[in-house]
N, C-alpha and C positions, 0 to 999 in steps of 0.2 A: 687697235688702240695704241694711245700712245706711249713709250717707254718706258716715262715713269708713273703709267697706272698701275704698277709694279707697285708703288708706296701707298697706300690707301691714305684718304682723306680721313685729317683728324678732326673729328669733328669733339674734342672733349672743350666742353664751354667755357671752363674755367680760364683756360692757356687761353685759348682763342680773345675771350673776354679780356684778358690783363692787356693784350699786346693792341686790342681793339681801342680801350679807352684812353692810351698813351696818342694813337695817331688821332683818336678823337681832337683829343686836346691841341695836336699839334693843325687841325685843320682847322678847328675853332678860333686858332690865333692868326690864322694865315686868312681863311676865306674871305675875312673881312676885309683886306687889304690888296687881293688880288684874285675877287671874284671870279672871272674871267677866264683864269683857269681849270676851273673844276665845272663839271654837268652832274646834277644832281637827278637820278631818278627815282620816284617815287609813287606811289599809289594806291587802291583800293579795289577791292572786290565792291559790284553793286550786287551785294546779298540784301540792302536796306536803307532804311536813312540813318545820315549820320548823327552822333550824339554828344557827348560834352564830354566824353574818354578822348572821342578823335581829335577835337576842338582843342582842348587842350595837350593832346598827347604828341600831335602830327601837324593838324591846320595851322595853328598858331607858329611854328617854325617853319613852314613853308613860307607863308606870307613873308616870314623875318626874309629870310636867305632871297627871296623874289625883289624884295624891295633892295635888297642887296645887290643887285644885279648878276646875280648866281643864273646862269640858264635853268631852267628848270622845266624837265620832262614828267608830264606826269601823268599816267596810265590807268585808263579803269579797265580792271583786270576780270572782261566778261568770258573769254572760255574758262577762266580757272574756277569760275560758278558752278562749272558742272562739272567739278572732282567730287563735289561733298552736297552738293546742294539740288533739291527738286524743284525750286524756284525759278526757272529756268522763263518761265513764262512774264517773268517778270522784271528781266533782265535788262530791256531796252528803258520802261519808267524810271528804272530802278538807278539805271546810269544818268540818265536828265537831272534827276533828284540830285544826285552828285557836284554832278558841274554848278548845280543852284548853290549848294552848300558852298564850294567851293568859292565862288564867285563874291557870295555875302559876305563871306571870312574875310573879305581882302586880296585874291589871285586876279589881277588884271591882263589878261594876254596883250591886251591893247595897247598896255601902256609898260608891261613887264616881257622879259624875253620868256615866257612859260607857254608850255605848250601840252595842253591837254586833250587826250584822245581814248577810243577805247583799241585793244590790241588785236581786236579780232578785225579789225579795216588795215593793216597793218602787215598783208599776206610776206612782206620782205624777211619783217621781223621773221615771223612763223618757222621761213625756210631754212631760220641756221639751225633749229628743231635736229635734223638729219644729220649733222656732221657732230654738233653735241653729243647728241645719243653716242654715239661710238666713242667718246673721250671717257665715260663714263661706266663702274661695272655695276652690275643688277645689286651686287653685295652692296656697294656704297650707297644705293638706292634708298636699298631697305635698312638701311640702318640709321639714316637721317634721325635726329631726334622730334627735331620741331614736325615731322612727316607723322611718326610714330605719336605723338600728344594730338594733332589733329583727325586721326582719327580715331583717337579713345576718347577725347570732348564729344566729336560728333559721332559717335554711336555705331560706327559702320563694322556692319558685321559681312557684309558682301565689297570690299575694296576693289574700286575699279583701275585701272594701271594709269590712269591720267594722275591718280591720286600720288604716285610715288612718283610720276615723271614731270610735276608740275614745278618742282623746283628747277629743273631743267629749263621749262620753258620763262620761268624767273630770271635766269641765264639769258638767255635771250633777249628779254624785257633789257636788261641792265646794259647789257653789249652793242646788241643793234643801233643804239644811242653812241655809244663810247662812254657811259654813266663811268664815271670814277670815284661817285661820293654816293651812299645810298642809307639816308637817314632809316636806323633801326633801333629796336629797342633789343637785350639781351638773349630774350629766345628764339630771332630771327639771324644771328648770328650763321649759327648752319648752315643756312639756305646762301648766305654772301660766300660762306667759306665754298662749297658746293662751285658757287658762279666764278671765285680767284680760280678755283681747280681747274674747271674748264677755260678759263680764257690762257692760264698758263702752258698746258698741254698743250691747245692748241695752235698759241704761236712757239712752244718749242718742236710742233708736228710738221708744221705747216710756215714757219718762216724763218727756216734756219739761213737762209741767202735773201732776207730781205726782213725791214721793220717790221716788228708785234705789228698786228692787226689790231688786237686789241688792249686795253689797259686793265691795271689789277686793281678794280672799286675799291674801297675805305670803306667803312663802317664811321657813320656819325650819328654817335650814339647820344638818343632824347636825355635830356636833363631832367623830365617832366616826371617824378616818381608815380608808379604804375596807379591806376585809377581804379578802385574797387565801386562795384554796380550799389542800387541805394540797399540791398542786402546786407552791407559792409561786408560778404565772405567771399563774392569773385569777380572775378574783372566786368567791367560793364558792358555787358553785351544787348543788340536786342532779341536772342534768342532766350536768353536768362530773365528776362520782360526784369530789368533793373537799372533802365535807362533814364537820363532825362534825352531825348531830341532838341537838334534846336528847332527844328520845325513845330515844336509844343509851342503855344503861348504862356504868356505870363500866369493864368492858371492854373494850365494845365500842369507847367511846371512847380507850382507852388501845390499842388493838389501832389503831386508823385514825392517831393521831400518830405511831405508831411507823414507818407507812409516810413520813412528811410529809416531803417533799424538803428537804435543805438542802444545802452546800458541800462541798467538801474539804478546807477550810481546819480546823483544829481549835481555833485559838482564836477564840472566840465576840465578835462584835462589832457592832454596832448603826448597821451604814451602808446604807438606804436602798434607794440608789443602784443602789450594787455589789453587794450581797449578799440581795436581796429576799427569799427563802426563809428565810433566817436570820431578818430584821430581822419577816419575820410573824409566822414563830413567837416574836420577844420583845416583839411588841406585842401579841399576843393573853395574854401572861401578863401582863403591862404593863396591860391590860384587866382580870384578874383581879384583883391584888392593889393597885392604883394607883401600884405603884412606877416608877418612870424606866426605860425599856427599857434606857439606856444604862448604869442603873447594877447592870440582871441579867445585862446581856453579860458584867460588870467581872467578877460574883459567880461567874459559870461559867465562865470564864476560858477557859483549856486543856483544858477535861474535855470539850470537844468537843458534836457535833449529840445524842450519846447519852440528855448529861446535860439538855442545854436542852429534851429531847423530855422526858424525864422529870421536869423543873420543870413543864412546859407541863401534862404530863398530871394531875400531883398538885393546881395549885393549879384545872386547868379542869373535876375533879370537886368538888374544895372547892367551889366557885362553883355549878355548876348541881344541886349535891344537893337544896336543898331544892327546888326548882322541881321536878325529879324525883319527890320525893317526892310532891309537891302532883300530879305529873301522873298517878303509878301509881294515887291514888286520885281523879281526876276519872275515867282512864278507866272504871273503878266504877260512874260516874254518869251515862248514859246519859240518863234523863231530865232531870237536871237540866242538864247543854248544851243538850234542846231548849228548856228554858221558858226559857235565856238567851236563844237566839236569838228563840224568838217574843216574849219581852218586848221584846227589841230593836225587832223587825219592827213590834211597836205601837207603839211609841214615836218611830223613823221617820215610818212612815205620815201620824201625826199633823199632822208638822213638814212632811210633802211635801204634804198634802192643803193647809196654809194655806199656803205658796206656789206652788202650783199655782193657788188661788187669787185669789190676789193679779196672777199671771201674767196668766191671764183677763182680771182686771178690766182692767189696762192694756193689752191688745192689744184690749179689744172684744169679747170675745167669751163676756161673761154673758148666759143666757137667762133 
């Protein structure tokens, strides 16, 4: 290992946090201006279809930053399915679904430098797996935080070692690109800190007589405040069945807000705090139409959870209709998400064969 895996990775969120949303800032004022320099990589597990957490959480700055003309890598992250997940059979629809979503949101490979793939076609990537591992000790592993939550969410009483080595291969994901930007929210922190550790090690291991191989990614951190499921008590998931999909129609989704928890109180008001259910459902409309949550509370007044369900529902079909639309006719198009993807998988490949290359040369090991 390398000499200074002598210091263990800090992974305390706080520190890491403070120093994350200073360069945030300072990439948010630059990106715009010199796109060009930054690779952006980002992505999704295909555990499902996507929902109006991701849409507004992820999608919708993707699209910004692509239209930006920011490169943008973006990975459906199909081995990392099978750390926590039995769905496994489901893995290849599950990714098509994806690219649909995708695609409806706004993401044009065709006409943006984005390049969407999944990572298991990507054997390049895979192989810096091996020389990772050794940068890293078993202790930093297991002590990951965001490792440690993911498998008390999901339940695992029998943990498989993919489960603690997957940040690793996130490592990988982020490198094999040369990704230097990697849009996160706060408790994916660890897993960037984890990917700086190893790319730093290894070009202080491995390139003390020649350029870093690799760069040390940023954190750029969503502005989107966290998105609670229509329970108002946890983030929206669809294993929590507290979703809307955009794949719902206009129905369906007005049939699922209609259930969506809120108070007893009747006039409607925009405190946080104390009324979480309420205050989701007026930032998820607040997300819609960009007005002040506080000042749709003011507008619904007394008319109670009834009315504020039925703002939510009117302006959160206005909003994902055309995406909708875009998606009824992707589903249509069956070949054309495959040649997205393997356009991707070529376009990858490319980028993972010349640093995989480059890997070699500095470790020694060109025949």
């Amino acid at each position: 290992m390398a000499e200074d895996t002598v210091k263990e990775i800090d992974y305390d969120s706080n520190k890491t946090f403070e120093a994350a949303v200073q360069r945030s800032k300072e990439i948010e004022a630059d990106i715009t201006v010199n796109p060009q320099k930054y690779r952006v990589l980002t992505g999704d597990r295909p555990t499902g279809r996507l929902h109006i957490g991701h849409y507004f959480g992820s999608l919708q700055n993707r699209v910004r930053l692509a239209k930006l003309g920011v490169p943008t890598m973006i990975l459906i992250a199909d081995y990392q399915v099978l750390t926590d997940h039995d769905a496994f059979d489901k893995i290849s629809q599950n990714t098509k679904e994806l690219v649909i979503d995708y695609l409806a949101a706004g993401l044009n490979p065709e006409e943006q430098n984005v390049t969407i793939y999944p990572h298991s076609y990507i054997p390049e990537c895979n192989q810096l797996m091996l020389p990772f591992l050794t940068l890293v000790s078993n202790a930093e592993l297991s002590r990951n935080p965001t490792v440690k939550e993911e498998i008390e969410s999901a339940g695992l009483k029998n943990v498989n070692a993919g489960m603690y080595t997957y940040p690793i291969h996130q490592a990988c994901d982020i490198l094999f690109c040369k990704g230097n930007v990697v849009p996160v929210g706060k408790d994916q922190l660890p897993h960037l800190e984890l990917t700086r550790t190893i790319a730093r090690r290894f070009n202080k291991k491995f390139c003390k007589n020649t350029k870093p191989v690799f760069p040390m990614p940023q954190a750029l951190l969503s502005k989107t405040p966290s998105i609670l499921g229509l329970d108002g008590s946890q983030k929206m998931s669809k294993s929590r069945n507290n979703a809307v999909f955009l794949s719902n129609n206009e129905d369906e989704t007005a049939a699922l807000i209609s259930k969506a928890k809120t108070d007893s109180q009747r006039l409607i008001t925009y405190e946080p705090e104390t009324r979480p259910e309420v205050a989701n459902l007026l930032m998820l409309i607040s997300l819609c139409t960009k007005e002040d949550p506080v000042s749709i509370a003011s507008k619904i007044g007394e008319k109670g959870g009834g009315e504020l369900k039925k703002v939510l529902t009117e302006v959160l079909n206005e909003e994902l209709r055309p995406l909708r639309q875009k998606r009824a006719e992707l589903e249509k198009a069956p070949d054309y998400i495959a040649q997205v993807l393997n356009n991707g998988v070529e376009k990858a490949r490319e980028i993972a064969v010349q640093t995989l290359n480059e890997v070699r040369q500095v470790m020694n090991m060109v025949i």
